[in-house]
Backbone atoms as SQL, in Angstrom:
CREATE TABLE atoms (id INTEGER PRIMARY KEY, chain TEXT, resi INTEGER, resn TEXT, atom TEXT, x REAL, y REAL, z REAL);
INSERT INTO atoms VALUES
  (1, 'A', 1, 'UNK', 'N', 22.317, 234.479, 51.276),
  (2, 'A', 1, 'UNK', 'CA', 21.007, 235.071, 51.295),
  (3, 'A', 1, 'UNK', 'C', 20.980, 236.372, 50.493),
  (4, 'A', 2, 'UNK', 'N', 22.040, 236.910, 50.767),
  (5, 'A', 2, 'UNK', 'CA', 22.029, 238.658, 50.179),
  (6, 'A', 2, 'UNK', 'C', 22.220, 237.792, 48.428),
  (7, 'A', 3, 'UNK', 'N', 22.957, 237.132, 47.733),
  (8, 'A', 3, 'UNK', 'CA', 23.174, 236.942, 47.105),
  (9, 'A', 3, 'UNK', 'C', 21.907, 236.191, 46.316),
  (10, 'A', 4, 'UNK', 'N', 21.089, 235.963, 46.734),
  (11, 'A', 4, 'UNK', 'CA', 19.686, 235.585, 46.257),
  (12, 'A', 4, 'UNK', 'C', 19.003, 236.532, 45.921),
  (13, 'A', 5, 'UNK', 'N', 18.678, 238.011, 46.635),
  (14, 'A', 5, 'UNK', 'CA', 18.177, 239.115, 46.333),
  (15, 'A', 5, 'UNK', 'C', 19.193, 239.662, 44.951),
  (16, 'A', 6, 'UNK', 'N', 20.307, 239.780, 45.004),
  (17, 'A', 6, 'UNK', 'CA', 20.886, 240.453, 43.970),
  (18, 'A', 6, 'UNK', 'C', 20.696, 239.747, 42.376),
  (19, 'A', 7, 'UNK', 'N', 20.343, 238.184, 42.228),
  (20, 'A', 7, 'UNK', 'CA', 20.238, 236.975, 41.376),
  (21, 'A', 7, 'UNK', 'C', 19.319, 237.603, 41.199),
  (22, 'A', 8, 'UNK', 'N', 18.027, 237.891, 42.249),
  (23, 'A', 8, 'UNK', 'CA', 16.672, 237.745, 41.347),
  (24, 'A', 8, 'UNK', 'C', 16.707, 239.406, 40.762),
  (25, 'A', 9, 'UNK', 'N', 17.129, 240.531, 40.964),
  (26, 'A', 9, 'UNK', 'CA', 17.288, 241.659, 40.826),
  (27, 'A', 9, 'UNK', 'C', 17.836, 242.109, 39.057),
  (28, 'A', 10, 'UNK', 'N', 19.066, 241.079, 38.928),
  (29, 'A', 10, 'UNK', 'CA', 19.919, 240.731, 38.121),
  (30, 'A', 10, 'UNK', 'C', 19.280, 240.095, 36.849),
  (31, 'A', 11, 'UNK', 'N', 18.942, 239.057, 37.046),
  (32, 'A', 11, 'UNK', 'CA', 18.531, 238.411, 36.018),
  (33, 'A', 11, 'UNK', 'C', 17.529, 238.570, 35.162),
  (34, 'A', 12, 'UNK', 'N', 17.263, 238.768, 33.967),
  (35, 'A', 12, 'UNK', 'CA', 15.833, 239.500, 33.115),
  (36, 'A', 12, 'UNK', 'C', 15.393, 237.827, 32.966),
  (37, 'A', 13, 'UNK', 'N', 13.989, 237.873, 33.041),
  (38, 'A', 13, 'UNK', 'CA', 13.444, 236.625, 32.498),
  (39, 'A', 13, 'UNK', 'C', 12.950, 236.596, 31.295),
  (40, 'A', 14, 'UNK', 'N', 12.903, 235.556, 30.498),
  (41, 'A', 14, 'UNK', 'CA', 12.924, 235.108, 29.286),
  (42, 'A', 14, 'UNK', 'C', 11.300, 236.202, 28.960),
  (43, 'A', 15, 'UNK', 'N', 10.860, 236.650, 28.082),
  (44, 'A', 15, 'UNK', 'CA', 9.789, 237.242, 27.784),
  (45, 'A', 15, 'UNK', 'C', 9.239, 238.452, 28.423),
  (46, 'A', 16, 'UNK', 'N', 9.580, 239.028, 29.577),
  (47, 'A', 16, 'UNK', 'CA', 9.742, 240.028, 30.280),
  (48, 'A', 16, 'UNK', 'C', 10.615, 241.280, 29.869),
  (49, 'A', 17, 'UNK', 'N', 9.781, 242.528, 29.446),
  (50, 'A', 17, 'UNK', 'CA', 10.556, 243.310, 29.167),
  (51, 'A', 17, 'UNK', 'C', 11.992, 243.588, 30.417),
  (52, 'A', 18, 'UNK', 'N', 12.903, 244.166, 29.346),
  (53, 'A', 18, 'UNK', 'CA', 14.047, 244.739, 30.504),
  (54, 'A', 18, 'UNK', 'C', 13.916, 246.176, 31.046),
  (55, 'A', 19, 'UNK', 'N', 14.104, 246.229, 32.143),
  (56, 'A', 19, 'UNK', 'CA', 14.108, 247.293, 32.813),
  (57, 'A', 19, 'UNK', 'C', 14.948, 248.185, 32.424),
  (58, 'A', 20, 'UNK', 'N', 14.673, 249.436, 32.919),
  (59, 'A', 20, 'UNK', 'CA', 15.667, 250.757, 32.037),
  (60, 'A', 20, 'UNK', 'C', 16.528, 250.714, 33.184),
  (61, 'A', 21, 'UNK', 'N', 17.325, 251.774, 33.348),
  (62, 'A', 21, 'UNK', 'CA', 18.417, 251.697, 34.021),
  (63, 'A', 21, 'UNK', 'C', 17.780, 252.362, 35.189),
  (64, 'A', 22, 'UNK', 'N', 17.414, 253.305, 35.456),
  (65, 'A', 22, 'UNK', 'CA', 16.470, 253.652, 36.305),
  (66, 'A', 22, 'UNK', 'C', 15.910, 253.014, 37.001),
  (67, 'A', 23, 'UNK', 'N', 14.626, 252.021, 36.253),
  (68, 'A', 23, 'UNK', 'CA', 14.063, 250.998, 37.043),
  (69, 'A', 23, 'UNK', 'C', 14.921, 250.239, 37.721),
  (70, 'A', 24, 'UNK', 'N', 15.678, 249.645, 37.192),
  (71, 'A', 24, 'UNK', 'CA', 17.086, 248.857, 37.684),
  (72, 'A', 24, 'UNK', 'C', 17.530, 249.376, 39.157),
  (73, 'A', 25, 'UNK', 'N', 18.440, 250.694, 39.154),
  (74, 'A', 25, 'UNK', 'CA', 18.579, 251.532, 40.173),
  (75, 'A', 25, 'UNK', 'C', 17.477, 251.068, 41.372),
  (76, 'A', 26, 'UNK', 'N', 16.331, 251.897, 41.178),
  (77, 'A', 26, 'UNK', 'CA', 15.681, 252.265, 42.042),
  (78, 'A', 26, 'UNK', 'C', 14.749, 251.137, 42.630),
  (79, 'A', 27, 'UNK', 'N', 14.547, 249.640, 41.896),
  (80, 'A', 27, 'UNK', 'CA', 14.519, 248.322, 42.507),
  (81, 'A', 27, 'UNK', 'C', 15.350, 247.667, 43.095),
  (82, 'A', 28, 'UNK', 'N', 17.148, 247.559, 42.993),
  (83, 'A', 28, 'UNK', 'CA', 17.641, 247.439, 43.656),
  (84, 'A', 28, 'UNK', 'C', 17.866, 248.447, 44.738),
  (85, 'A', 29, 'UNK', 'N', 17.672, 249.480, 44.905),
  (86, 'A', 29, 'UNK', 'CA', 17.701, 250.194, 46.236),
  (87, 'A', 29, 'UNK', 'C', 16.586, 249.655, 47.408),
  (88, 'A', 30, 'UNK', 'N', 15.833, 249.770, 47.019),
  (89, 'A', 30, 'UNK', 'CA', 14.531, 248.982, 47.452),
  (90, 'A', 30, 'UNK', 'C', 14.712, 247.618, 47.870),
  (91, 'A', 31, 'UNK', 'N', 15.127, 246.260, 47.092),
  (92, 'A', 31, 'UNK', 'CA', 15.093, 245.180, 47.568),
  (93, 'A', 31, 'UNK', 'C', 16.697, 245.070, 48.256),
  (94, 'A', 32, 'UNK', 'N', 17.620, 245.502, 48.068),
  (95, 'A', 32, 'UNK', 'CA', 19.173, 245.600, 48.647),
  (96, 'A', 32, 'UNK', 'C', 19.336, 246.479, 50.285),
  (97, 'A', 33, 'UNK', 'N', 18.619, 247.122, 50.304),
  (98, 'A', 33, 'UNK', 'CA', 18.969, 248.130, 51.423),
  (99, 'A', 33, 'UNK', 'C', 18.901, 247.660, 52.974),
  (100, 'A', 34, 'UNK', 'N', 17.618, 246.842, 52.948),
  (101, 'A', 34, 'UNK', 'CA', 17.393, 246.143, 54.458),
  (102, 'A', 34, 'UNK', 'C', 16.807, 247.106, 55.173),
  (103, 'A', 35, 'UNK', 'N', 17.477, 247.054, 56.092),
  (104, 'A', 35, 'UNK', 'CA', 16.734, 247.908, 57.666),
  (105, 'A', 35, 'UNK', 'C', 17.699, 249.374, 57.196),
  (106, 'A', 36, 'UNK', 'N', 18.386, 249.860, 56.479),
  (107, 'A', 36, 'UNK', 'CA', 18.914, 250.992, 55.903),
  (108, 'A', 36, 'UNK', 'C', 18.072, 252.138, 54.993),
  (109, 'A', 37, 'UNK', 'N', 18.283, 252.486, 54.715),
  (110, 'A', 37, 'UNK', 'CA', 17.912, 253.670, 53.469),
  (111, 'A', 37, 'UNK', 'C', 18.278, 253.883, 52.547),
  (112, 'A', 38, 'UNK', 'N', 19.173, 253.116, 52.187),
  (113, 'A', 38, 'UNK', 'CA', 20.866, 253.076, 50.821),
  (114, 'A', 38, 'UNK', 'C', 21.379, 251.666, 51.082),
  (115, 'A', 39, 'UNK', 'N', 22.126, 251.675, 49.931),
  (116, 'A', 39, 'UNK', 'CA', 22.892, 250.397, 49.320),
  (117, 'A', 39, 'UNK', 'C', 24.477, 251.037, 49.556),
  (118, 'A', 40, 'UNK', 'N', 25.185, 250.159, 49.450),
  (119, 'A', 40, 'UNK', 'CA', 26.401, 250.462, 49.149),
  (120, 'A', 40, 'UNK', 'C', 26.904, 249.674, 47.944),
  (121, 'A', 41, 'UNK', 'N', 27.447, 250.353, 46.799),
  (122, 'A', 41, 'UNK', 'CA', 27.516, 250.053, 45.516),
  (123, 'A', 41, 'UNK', 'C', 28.483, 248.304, 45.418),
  (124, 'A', 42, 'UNK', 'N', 29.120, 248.448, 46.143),
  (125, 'A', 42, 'UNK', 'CA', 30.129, 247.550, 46.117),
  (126, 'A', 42, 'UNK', 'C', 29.417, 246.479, 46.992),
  (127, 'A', 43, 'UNK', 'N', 29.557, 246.742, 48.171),
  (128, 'A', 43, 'UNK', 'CA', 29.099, 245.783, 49.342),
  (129, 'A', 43, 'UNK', 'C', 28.133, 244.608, 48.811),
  (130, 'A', 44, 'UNK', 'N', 26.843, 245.383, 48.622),
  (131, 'A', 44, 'UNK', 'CA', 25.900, 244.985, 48.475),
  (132, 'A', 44, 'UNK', 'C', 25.794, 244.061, 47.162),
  (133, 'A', 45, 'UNK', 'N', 26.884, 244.587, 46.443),
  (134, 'A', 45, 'UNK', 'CA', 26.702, 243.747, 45.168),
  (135, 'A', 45, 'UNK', 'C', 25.695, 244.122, 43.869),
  (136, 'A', 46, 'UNK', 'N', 25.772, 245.708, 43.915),
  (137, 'A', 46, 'UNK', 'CA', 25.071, 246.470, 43.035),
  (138, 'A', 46, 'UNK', 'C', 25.627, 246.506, 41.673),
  (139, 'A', 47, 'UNK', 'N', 26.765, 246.622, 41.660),
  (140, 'A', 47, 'UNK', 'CA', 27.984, 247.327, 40.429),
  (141, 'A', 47, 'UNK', 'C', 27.913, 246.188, 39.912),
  (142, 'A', 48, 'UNK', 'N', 27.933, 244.540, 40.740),
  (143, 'A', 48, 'UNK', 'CA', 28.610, 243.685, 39.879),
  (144, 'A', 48, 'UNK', 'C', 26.799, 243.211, 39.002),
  (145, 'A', 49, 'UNK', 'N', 25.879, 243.041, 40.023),
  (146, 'A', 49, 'UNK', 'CA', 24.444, 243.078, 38.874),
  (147, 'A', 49, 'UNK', 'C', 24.391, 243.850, 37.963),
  (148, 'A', 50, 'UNK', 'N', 24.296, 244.976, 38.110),
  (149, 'A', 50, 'UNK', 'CA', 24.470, 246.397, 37.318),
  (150, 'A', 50, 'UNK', 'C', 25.296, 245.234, 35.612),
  (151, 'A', 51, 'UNK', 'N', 26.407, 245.412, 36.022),
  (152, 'A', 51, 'UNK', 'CA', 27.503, 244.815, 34.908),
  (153, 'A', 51, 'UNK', 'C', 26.763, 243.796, 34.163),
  (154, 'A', 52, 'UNK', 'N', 26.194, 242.322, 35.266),
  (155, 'A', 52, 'UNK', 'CA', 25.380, 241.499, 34.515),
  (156, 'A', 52, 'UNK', 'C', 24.367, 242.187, 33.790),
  (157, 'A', 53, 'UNK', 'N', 23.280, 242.463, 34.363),
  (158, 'A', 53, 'UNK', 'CA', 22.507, 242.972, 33.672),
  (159, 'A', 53, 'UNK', 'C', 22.239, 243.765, 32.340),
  (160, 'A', 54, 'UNK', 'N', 22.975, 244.755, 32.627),
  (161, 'A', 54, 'UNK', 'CA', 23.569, 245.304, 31.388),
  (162, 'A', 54, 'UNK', 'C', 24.510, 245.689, 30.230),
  (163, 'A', 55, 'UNK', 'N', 25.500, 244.798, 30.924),
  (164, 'A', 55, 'UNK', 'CA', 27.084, 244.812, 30.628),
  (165, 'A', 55, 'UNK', 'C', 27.428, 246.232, 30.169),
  (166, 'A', 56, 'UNK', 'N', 27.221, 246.998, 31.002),
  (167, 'A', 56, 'UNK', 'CA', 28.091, 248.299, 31.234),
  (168, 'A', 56, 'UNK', 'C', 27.930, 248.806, 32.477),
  (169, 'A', 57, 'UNK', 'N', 28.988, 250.058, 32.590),
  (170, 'A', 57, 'UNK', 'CA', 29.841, 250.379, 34.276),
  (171, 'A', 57, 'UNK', 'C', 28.591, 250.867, 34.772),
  (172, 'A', 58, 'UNK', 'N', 28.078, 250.950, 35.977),
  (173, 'A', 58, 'UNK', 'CA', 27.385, 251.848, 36.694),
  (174, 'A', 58, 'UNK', 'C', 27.637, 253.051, 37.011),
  (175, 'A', 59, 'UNK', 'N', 28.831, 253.532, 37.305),
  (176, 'A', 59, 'UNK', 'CA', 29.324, 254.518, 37.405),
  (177, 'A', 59, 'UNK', 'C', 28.796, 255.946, 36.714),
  (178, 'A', 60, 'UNK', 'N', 28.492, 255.443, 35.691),
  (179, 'A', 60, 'UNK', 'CA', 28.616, 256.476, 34.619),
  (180, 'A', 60, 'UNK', 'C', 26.636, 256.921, 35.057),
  (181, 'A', 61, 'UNK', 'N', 26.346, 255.506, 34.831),
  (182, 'A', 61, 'UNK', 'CA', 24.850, 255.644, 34.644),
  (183, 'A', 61, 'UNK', 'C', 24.302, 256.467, 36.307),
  (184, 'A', 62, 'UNK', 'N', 24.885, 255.967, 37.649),
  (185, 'A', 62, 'UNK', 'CA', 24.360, 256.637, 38.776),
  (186, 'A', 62, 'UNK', 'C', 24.558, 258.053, 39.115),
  (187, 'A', 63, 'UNK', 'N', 25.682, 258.485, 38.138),
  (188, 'A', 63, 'UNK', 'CA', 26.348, 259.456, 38.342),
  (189, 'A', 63, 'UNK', 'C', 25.270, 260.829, 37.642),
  (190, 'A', 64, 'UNK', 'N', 24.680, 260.445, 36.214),
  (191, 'A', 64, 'UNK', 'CA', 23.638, 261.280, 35.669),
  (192, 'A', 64, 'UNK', 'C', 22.475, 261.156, 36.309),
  (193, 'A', 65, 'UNK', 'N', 21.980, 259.501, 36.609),
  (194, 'A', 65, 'UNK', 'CA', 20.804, 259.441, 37.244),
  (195, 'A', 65, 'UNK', 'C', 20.613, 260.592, 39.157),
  (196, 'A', 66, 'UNK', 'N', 21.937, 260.987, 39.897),
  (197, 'A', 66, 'UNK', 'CA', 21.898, 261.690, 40.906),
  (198, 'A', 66, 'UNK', 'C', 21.964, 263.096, 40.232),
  (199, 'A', 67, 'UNK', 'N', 22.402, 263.191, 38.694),
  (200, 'A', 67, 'UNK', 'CA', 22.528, 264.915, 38.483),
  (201, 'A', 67, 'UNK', 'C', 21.144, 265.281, 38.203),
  (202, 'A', 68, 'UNK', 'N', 19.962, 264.064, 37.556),
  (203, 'A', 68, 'UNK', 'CA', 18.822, 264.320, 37.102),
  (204, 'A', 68, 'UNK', 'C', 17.998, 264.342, 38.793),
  (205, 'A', 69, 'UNK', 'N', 18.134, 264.188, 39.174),
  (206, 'A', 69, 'UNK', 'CA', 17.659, 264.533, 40.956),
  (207, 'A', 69, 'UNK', 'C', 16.806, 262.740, 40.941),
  (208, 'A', 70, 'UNK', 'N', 16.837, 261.622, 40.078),
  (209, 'A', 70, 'UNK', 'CA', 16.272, 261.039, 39.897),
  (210, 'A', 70, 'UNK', 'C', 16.709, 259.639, 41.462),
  (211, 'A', 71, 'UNK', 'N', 18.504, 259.357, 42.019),
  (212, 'A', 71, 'UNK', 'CA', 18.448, 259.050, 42.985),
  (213, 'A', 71, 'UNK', 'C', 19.944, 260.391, 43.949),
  (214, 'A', 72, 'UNK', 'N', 20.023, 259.885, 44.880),
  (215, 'A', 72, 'UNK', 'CA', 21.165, 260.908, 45.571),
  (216, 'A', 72, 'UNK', 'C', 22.421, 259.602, 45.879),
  (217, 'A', 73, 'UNK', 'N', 23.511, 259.999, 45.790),
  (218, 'A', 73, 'UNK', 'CA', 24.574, 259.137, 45.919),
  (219, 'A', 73, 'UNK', 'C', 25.454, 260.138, 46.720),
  (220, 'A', 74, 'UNK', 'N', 25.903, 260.106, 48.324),
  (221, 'A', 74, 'UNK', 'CA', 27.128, 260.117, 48.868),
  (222, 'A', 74, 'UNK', 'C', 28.278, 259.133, 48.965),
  (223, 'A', 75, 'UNK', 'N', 29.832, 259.618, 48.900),
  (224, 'A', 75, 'UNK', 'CA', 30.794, 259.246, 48.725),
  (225, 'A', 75, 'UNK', 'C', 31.370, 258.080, 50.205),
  (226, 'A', 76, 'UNK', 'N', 31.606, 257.158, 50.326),
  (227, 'A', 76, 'UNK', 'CA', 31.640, 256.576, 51.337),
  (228, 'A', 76, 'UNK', 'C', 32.837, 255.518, 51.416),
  (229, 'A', 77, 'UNK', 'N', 33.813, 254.793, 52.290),
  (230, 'A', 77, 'UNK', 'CA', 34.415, 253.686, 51.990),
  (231, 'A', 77, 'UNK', 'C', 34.339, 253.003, 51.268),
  (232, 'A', 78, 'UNK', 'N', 35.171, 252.940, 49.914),
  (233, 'A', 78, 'UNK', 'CA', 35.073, 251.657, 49.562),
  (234, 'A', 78, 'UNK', 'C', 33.918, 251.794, 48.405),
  (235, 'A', 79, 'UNK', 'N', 33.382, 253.213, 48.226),
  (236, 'A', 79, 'UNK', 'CA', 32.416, 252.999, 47.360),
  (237, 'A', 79, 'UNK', 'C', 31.801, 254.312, 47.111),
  (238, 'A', 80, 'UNK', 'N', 29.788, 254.289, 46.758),
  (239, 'A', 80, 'UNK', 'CA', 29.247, 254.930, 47.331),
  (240, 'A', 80, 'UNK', 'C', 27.848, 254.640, 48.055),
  (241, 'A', 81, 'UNK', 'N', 27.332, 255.205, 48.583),
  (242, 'A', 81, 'UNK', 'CA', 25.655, 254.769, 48.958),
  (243, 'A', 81, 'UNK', 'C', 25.040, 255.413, 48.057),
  (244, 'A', 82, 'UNK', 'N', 23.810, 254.834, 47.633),
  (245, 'A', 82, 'UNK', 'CA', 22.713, 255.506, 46.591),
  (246, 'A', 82, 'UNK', 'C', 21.484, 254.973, 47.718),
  (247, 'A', 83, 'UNK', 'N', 20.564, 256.306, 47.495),
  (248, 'A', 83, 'UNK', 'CA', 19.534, 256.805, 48.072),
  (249, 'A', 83, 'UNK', 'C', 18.402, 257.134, 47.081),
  (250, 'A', 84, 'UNK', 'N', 17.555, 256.417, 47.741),
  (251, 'A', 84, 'UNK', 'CA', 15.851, 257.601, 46.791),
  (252, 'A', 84, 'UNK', 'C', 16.100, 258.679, 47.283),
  (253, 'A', 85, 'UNK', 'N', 15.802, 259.737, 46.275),
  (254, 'A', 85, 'UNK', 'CA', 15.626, 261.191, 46.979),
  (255, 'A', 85, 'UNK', 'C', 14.939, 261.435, 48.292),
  (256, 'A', 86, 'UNK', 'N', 13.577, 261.059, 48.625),
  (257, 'A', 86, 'UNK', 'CA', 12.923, 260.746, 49.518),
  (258, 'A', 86, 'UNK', 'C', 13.653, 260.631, 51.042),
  (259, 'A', 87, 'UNK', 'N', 14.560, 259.419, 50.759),
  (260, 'A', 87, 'UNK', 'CA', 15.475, 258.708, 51.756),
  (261, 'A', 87, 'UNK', 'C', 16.848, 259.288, 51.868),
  (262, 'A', 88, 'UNK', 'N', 16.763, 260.106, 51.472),
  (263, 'A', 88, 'UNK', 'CA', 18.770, 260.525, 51.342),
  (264, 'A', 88, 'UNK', 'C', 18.549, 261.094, 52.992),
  (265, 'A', 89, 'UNK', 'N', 20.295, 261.306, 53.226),
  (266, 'A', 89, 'UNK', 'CA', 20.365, 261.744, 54.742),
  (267, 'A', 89, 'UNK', 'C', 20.296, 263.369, 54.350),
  (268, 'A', 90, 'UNK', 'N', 19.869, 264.070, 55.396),
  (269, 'A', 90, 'UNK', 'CA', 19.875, 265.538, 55.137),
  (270, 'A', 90, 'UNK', 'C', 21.453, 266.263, 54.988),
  (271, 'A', 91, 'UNK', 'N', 21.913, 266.977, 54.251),
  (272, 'A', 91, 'UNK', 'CA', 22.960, 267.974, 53.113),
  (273, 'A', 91, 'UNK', 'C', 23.188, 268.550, 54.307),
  (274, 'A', 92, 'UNK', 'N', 24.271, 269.265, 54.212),
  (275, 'A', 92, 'UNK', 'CA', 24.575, 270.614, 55.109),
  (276, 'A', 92, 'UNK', 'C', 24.091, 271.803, 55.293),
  (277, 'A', 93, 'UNK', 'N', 23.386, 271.616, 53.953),
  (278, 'A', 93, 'UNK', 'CA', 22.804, 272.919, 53.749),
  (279, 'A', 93, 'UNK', 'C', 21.525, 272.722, 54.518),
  (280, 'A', 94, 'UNK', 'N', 20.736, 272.012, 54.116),
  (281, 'A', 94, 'UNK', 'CA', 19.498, 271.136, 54.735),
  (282, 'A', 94, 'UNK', 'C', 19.613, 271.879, 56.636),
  (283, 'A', 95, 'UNK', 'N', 20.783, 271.094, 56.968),
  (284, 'A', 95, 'UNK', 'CA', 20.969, 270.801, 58.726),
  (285, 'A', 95, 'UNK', 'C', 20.855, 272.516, 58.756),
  (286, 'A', 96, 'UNK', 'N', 22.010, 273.202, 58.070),
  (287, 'A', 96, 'UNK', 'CA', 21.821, 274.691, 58.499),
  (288, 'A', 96, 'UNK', 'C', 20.724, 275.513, 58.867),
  (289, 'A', 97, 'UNK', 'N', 19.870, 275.176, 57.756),
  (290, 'A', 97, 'UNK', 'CA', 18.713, 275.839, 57.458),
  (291, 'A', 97, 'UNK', 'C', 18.014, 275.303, 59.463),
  (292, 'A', 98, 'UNK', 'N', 18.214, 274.595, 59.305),
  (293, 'A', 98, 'UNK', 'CA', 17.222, 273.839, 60.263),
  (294, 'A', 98, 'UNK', 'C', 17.838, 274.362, 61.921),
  (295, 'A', 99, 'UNK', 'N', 19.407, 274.968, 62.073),
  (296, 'A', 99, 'UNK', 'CA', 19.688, 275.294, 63.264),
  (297, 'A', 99, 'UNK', 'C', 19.534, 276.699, 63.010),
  (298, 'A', 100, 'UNK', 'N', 19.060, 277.471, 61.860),
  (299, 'A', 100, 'UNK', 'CA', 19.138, 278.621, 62.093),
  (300, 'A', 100, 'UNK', 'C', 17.548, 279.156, 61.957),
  (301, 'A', 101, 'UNK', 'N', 16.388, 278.312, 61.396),
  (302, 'A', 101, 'UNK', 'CA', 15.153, 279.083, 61.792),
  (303, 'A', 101, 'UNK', 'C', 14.895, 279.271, 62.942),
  (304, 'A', 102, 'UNK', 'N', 13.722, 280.193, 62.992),
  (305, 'A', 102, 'UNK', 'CA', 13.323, 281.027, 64.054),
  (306, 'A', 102, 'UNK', 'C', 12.223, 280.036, 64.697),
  (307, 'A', 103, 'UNK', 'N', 12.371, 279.408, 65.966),
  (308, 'A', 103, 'UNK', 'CA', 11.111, 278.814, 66.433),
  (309, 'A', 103, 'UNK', 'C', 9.987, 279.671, 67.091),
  (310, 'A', 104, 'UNK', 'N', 9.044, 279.007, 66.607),
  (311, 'A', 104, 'UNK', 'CA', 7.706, 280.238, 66.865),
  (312, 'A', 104, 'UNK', 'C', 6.905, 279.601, 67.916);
């Protein structure tokens, strides 16, 4: 089943422009994630579409796309999770902020 979502994700159809890498990204986060908020690069079977699709590493490409604030990627088993900005889990910095304001 998971492997049906990643096919149709994967595959460009004949006359249909191709998606940028971006689009790519941020549709598979979306149709891959489930009842989650993130993918896991490996698990899910991101890296190896990624490869079809474009025949080059993901790595490189998720790695600028999280420096451009465009998705967020934490480091995890075996891989990483990629997040919409939107959806990422809250930073440390984030949580701090949040045990140290003043409630009014």
């Amino acid at each position: 089943m998971l492997t049906d979502s990643i096919t149709e994700v994967a595959m460009p159809e004949e006359g249909k422009p191709k998606l940028t890498e971006e689009e790519f990204v941020q549709k598979a986060v979306k149709k891959l994630r489930g009842k989650y908020k993130g993918i896991h690069t490996v698990y899910s079977g991101f890296n190896a579409a990624f490869k079809e699709y474009f025949g080059t590493n993901p790595i490189e490409t998720t790695q600028r796309l999280a420096r451009e604030g465009k998705i967020n990627i934490r480091p995890v088993k075996g891989g990483v999770m990629i997040y919409l900005p939107e959806d990422a889990p809250n930073t440390a910095e984030n949580v701090l902020e949040k045990i140290l304001e003043d409630e009014e």
